[in-house]
N, C-alpha and C positions, 0 to 999 in steps of 0.2 A: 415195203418201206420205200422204195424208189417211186413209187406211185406218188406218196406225202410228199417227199424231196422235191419233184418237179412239182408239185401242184406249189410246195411253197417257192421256188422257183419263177414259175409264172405270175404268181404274187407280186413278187419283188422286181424281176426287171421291166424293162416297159417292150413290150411285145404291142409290135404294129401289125395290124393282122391285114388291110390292104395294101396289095402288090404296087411296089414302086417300080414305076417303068423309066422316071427318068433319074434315079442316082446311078452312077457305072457299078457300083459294087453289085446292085443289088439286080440288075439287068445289063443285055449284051446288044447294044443297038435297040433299041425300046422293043426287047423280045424278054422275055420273061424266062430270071438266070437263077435267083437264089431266095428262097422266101426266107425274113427276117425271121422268126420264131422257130424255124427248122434249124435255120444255124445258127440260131442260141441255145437250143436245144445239146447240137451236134458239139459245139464247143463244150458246154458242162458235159458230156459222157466221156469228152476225151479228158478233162481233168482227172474226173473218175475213174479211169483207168490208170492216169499214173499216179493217181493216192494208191490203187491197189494194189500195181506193179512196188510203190515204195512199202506199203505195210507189208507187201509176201515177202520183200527183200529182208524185212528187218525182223521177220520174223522167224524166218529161215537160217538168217546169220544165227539169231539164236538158240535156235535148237539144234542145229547141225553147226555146219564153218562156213567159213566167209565163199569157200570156192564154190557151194549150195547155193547160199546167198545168189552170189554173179550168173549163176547158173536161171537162179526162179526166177529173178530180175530183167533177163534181158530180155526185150522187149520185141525182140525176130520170133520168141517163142512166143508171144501175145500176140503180136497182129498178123 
């Protein structure tokens, strides 16, 4: 399913696939720092982790108690 996701992903934002040397974000001194599409990439996985950090939380509250919950939820045990 994450395959579909980003493919429709890639679809939708606009991914610049040549290396820009002269914006600062995206380069350190016109040396080559961050390539556009890897960190749009990297920012959607991390969304993705905290929709599933928040679904484990609430899922947990409800099968168990809130202290499970706090417990599956914190995020020191994720990354």
């Amino acid at each position: 399913m994450y395959p579909l996701v980003l493919a429709g992903l890639m679809k939708v934002l606009p991914f610049h696939y040549p290396i820009e040397l002269k914006k600062p974000f995206w380069s350190d001194n016109s040396r080559f720092w961050r390539h556009q599409p890897d960190f749009q990439i990297a920012m959607f996985n991390q969304i993705l982790l905290l929709v599933v950090v928040a679904l484990t939380f609430f899922l947990a509250r409800k099968l168990f108690d809130v202290n499970v919950a706090w417990l599956s939820g914190d995020l020191d045990h994720w990354l």
